[in-house]
C-alpha angles and dihedrals in degrees: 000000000000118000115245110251110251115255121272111245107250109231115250116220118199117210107202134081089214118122093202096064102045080056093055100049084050094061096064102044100267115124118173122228094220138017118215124165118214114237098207122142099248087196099144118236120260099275102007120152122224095262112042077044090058094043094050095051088044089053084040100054095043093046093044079061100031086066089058101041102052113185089027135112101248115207126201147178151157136169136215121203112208143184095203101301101350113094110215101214133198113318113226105159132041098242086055090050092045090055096054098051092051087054093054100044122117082354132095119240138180133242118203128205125192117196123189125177117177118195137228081252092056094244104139123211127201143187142176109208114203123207122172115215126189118196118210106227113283125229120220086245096054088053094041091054106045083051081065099053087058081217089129093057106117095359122119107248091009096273151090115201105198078065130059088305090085092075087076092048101105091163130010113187111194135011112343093205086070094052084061100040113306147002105261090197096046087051106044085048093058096043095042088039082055106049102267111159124211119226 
């Protein structure tokens, strides 16, 4: 009796043009076979909240390539960084980063982050990751002198945490990878749960 041939890995697409989140992946073995950002407009809707904000653009990213990679697992994810309803967006200039760690200073704040994996198949999978952060306050100096560092540019609430940014955190709630792009744990569950295979 022939052996049956052993299944063909399936490609992983990853659908970000984070960095962050093609490292992380990387740390736990998981190295996609493609990378695609998604070129989606990420406006928020007149009256959306962080989080069903940070689940649709997750649902929108890996549908917009999943249209163009057919047959393959589509990963997706985005995150929202939020002080109770106001969503804190990507940071591109120093007065709006200012802004926003003075915001967070001395205050807890969430960060959301929306996962979405579509199948071969088509099946999508999503998911809305919640971490709680605390900032310690914040002294005109400390904000003066990350500023300086230019380690908030680009990113959502002027900061990254896995940079100098951890010296503020007094108090994190929930998973920290999401905090920096996306849940590990929440990921390598809902590939593993579909039928991704790992090289």
């Amino acid at each position: 009796m022939k052996n049956k041939p052993e299944k063909s890995k399936t490609p992983l697409v990853l659908a970000s043009a984070s960095p962050r989140r093609l490292e992380l992946l990387k740390t736990v073995g998981i190295i996609p076979d493609k990378v695609c950002p998604a070129d989606i407009d990420e406006t928020p809707r007149k009256g959306e909240c962080p989080r069903p904000l940070a689940g649709r653009l997750a649902v929108e990213k890996a549908r917009a390539v999943a249209a163009q990679n057919p047959d393959a697992f589509i990963l997706a994810g985005d995150s929202v960084v939020a002080c109770g309803r106001r969503e804190l967006p990507k940071t591109e200039d120093a007065d709006t980063a200012k802004g926003h760690l003075h915001l967070l200073s001395g205050r807890r704040h969430q960060v959301w982050g929306g996962i979405c994996l579509i199948t071969p198949e088509g099946k999508e999978i999503t998911r809305i990751v919640k971490t709680t952060v605390s900032f310690k306050r914040l002294s005109e100096e400390d904000i003066r002198t990350y500023l300086d560092t230019d380690e908030w540019r680009g990113k959502a609430g002027a900061y990254g945490i896995q940079g100098r940014a951890a010296a503020f955190v007094d108090f994190l709630s929930g998973s920290y990878s999401n905090v920096v792009g996306l849940s590990l744990y929440d990921t390598v569950h809902m590939l593993q749960g579909n039928g991704y295979i790992r090289p």
